[in-house]
N, C-alpha and C positions, 0 to 999 in steps of 0.2 A: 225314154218316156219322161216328161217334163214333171215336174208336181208344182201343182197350182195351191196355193193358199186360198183358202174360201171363209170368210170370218161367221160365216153362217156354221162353221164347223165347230166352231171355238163352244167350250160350253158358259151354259147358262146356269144362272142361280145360284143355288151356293156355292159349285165346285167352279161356276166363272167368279166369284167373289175371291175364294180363295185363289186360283187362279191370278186374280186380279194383283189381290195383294202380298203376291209372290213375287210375280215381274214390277210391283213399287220398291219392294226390298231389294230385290236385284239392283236396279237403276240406283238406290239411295246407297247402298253400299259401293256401287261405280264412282259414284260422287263422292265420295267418303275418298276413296283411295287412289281416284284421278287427282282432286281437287284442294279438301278441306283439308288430308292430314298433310297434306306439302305444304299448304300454311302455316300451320300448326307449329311443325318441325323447324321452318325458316325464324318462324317469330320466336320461336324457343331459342333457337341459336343466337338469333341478336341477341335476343335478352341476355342471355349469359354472355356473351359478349361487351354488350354493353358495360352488367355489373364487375366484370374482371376489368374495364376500365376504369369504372368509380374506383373498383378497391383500390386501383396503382396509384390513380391521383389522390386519392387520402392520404397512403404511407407516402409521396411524393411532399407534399403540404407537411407533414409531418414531422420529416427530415428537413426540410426547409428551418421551422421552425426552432427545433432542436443545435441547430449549423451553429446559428451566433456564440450559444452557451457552450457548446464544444469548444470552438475557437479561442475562448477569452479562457477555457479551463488549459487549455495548450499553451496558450500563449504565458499565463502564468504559472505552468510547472516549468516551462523551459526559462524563466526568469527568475525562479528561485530556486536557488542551489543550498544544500545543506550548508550549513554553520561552519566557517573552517574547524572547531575545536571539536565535530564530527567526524572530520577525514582524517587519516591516518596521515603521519608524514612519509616525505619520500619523494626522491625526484625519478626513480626507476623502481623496481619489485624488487630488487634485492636489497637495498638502504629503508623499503615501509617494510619488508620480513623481519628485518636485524631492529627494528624500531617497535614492533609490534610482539618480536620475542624479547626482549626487552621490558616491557610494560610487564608481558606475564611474568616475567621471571619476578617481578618487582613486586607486583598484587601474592606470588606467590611466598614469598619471604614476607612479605607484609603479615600472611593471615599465621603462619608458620607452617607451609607445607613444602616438600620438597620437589623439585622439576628431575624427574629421572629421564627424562627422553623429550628431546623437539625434534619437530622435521616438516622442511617449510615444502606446501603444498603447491604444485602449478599453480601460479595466477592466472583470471580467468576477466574477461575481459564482460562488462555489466553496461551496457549505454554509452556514460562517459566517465566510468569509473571503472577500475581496477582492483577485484576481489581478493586481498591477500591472506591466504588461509595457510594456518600452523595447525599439524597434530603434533600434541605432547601427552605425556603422562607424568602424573604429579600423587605422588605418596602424603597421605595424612591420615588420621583420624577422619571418622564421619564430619564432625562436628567442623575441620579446618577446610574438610574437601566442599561442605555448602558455603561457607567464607568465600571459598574462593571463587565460587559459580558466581554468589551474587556481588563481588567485587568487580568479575568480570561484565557484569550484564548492565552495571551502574556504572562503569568506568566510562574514559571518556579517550580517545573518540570512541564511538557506537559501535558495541562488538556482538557478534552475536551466533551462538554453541550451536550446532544443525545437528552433530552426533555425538553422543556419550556413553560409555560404558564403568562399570565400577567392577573393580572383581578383589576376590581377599588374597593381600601382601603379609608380608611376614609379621611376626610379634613384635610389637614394639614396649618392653619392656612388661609395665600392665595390661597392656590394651594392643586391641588386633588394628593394624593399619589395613589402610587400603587402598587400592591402584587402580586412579578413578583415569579412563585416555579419554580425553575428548579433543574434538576441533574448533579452533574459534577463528572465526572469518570478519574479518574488516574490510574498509576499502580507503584507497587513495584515488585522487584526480587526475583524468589526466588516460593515455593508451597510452602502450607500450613502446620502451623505446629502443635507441640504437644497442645499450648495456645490456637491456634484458634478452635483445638477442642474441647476443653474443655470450652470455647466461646462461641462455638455454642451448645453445649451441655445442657448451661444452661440458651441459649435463649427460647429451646425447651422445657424447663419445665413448 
């Protein structure tokens, strides 16, 4: 059996009002969610789309900018080289060691402290320079052992202490010495060469 619609059925008055504006809500909420929010959602995505493009092109513009002043800051560290009476001398790492143990031995009889121990560190390779580092330990008095830190920090070429220690040496007559090890690291010009491998070669035996 068929069922026929008859709009004479439908109600009247209030409850065809409400009625009414039941199936308006229906229809606007279809619209709603066929329609308006799939725009919505599209136009949202450009847009942030869009703005992740502004941002790239501003830090792009910005590094642009920045480019020249990098370049002429580069092109002028690589054209000034420290001061020769900065670098240690030495044509290999074992002739800047013997020259740099040297110097302290010299600062250290200078200030009147004694060098009880050297021992020359692997050289280590810094851009285009050559890290030459000595541990030693040197016996003085307080007062001989700052002498000698700051002879060595003022000296020349450019030396500079990474590690220190101080610990108590024996009596020296009146007064307590003390046995200060530390490292001082310089550098020479230049990489490594055919002697220092053959240096190293026969340290590893």
């Amino acid at each position: 059996m068929a069922l026929r619609f008859d709009p004479a059925d439908l109600p009247t008055g209030r409850d065809g009002r409400i009625l009414a504006l039941g199936l308006l809500a229906v229809m606007l909420g279809l619209v709603w969610l066929l329609l308006v929010q799939p725009l919505i959602g599209l136009y949202s995505a450009r847009e942030t789309a869009l703005q992740g493009r502004m941002r790239y092109a501003a830090h792009m513009v910005a590094l642009a900018a920045e480019l020249p002043a990098a370049r002429e800051e580069a092109r002028a560290a690589r054209s000034q080289a420290p001061p020769p009476n900065m670098i240690l001398a030495g044509a290999n790492d074992s002739i800047a060691a013997a020259n740099l143990e040297s110097l302290i031995d010299g600062y250290s009889h200078s200030v009147g402290a004694t060098l009880i121990s050297t021992e020359a560190l692997p050289p280590v390779q810094v851009g285009r320079y050559r890290r030459i580092s000595l541990h030693l330990t040197a016996r003085a008095n307080w007062e001989k052992l700052i002498q000698l830190l700051a002879t060595i920090e003022r000296g020349t070429p450019r030396m500079s202490i990474p590690s220190l220690q101080v610990q108590a040496g024996p009596l020296g007559g009146a007064e307590q010495l003390l046995d200060m090890s530390l490292t001082v690291d310089a550098f020479r010009a230049g990489t490594a060469t055919t002697a220092d491998a053959a240096t190293d070669a026969e340290a590893s035996q």
